[in-house]
C-alpha positions in Angstrom: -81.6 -80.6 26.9 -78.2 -81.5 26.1 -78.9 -84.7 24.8 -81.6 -83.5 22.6 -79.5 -81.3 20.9 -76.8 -84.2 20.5 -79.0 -86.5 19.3 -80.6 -83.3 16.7 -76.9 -83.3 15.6 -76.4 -86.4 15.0 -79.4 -87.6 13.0 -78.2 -84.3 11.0 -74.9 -85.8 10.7 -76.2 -89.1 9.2 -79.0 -87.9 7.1 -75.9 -85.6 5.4 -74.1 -88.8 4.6 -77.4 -90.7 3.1 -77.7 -87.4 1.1 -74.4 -87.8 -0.4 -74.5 -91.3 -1.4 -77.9 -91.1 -2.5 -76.6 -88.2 -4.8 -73.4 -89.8 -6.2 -75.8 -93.3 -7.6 -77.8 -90.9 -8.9 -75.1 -89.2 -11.1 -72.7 -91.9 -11.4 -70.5 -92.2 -14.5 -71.6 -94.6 -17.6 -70.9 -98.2 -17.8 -68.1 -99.6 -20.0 -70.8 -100.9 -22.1 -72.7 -97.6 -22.3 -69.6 -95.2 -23.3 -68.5 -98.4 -26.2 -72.0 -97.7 -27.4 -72.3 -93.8 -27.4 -68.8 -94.1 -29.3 -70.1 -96.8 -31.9 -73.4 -94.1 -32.4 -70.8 -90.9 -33.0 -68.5 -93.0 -35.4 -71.6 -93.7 -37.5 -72.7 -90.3 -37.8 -69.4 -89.0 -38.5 -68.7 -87.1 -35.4 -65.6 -88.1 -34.1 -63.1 -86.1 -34.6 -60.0 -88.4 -36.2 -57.1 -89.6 -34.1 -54.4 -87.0 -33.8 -56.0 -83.9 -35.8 -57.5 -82.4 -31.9 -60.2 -80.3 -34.4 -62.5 -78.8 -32.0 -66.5 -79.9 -32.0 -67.5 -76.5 -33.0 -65.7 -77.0 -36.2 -67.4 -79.0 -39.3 -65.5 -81.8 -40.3 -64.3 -81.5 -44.1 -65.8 -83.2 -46.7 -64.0 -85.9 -48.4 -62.5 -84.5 -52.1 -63.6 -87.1 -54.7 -60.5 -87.9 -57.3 -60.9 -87.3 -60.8 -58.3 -90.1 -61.4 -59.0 -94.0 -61.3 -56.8 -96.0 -59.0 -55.0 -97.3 -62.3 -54.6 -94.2 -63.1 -52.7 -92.9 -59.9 -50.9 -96.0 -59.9 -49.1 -95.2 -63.3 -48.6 -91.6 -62.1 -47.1 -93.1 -59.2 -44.7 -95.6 -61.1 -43.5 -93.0 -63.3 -42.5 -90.9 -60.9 -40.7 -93.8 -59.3 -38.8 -94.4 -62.1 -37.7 -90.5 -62.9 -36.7 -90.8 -59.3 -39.2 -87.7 -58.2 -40.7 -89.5 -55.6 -39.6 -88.1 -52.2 -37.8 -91.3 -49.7 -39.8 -92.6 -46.9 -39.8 -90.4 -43.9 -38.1 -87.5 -45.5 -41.5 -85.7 -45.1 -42.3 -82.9 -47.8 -41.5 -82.6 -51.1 -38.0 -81.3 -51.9 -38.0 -77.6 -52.0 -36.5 -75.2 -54.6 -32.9 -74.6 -53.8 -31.7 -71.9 -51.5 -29.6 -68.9 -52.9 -27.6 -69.8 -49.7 -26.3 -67.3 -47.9 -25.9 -63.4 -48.9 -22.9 -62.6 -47.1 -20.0 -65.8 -46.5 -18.4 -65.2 -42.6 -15.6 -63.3 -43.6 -17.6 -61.1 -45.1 -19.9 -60.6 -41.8 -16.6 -60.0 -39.4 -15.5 -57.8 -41.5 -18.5 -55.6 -41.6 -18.5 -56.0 -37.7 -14.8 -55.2 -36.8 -15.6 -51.7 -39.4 -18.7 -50.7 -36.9 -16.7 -51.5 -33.6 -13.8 -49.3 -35.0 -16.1 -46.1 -36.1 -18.2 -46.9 -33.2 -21.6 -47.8 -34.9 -22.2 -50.6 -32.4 -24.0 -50.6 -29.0 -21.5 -51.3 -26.2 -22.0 -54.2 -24.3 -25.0 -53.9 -21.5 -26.3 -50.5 -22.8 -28.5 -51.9 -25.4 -32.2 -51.3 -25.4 -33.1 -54.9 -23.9 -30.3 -54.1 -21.3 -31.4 -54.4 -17.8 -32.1 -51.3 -15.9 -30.0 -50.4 -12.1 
């Protein structure tokens, strides 16, 4: 009796292990070839999303703005500006900005303001702030 129910065990064993490999050929990844031309397909029809931007499927992908200029055009906008030197240099990133007021108060100004609240006692004392810890 024993050695039937060993023997019931291990068939079970082994038809467990044809079950598994059977399972992962069935659902095995795509071929090289087959994910180069699933990626060729989506390119064509304009569903990739573009390197860098991470824009999620879910969102449409915006259409292209047509220019009202000609490439002459833009290229005599572009030289113009090069020579009223309003072109911003490589790799210095946006446009240059209006300039700051700067700052409202210079240093000085800011100690002083400070050493007048320690001395009429305006300030919170070290540890007894609202962010302090609590015992």
């Amino acid at each position: 009796m024993q050695i039937k129910n060993a023997l019931t065990i291990v068939a079970a064993v082994a038809a467990s292990m044809f079950a598994q490999a059977t399972f992962a050929q069935a659902t095995a990844p795509a071929s090289r070839a087959e994910v180069k031309a699933e990626t060729k397909a989506a390119e064509k029809a304009g569903t990739l999303t573009p390197a860098g931007e991470g824009v999620p499927k879910a969102m449409p992908a915006a259409k292209p703005v047509k220019s009202s200029k000609t490439r002459a055009e833009r290229k005599a906008e572009t030289q113009a500006a090069a020579k009223a030197k309003e072109l911003t240099p490589a790799g210095e990133g946006s446009p240059k900005a209006a300039a700051s007021p700067g700052p409202a108060a210079t240093r000085a100004d800011v100690k002083a303001e400070t050493k007048a609240a320690v001395k009429s006692k305006d300030t919170i004392p070290a540890g007894e702030g609202p962010t302090a810890p609590k015992k």
